[in-house]
N, C-alpha and C positions, 0 to 999 in steps of 0.2 A: 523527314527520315526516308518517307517511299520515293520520294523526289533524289535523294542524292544517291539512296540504292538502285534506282532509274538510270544516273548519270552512270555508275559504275559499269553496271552492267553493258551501257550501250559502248564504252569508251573498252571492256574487256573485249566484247565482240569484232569491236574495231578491230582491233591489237589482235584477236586470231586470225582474222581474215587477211590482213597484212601480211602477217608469219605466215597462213597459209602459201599466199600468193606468190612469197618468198621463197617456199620450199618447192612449189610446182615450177618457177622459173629456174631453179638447180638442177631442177630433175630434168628437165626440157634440153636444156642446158647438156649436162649428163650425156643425154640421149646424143644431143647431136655430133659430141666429139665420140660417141661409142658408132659411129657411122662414118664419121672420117678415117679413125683408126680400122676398122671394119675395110675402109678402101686402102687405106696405105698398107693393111696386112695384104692384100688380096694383090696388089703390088709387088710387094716381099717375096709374096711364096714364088710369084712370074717371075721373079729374077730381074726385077725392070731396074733402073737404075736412077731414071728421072720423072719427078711427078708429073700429070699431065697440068698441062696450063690451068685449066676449069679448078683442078683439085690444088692445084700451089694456090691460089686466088680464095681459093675459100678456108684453108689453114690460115692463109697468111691476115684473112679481113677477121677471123675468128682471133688468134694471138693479137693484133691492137685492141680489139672489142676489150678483150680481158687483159690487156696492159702485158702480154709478156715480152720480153727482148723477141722472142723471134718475129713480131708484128712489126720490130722496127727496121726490119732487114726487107731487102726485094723481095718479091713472092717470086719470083725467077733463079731465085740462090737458094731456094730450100731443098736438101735430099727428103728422104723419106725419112733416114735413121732421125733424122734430127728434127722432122716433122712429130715423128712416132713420139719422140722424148719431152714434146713441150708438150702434145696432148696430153701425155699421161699428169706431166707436171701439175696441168690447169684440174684435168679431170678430178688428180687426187684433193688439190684445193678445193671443190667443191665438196667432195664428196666427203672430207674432215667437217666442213661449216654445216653442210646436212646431214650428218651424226649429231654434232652438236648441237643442233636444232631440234633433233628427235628426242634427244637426254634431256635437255630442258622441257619436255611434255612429259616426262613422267616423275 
């Protein structure tokens, strides 16, 4: 009996630390399309028209990382409007599955 309350408990702790793990990589996540959008606002207000290279290259490697159509286009063909529109896309999908995550803890 203390043998299998043993098992449970070490195989619960597993399973938090996973989820943990799972929700800091969201948030991580999170953060760093809140720093791209953060550059392409900073963009917008300048009235610029075209991303700079450095910045279409790292939307463009983040949308395949996360599967979205705009990962499957050049990073040379992205505006910013439509840069802006796929972060949010991704952003809000995480941000749904980490709610979700948090409702199932209480």
């Amino acid at each position: 009996m203390i043998e299998q309350t043993s098992v449970q408990i070490s195989a619960l702790r597993e399973r938090w630390h996973l989820e943990r793990e799972q929700r800091y990589a969201r948030r991580n996540r999170i953060r760093q399309i809140d720093g791209l959008l953060d550059e392409l606002e900073l963009l917008n207000i300048a009235e610029e028209t075209q991303l700079t290279p450095e910045l279409s290259s790292r939307v463009h490697e983040l949308a395949a990382e996360m599967e979205h159509p705009l990962g499957a286009r050049a990073p040379d063909d992205l505006g910013i409007a439509e840069a802006m529109d796929a972060l949010y896309d991704l952003q809000d999908g995480l941000m749904l599955t980490l709610e979700g995550a948090e409702d199932d803890e209480e």
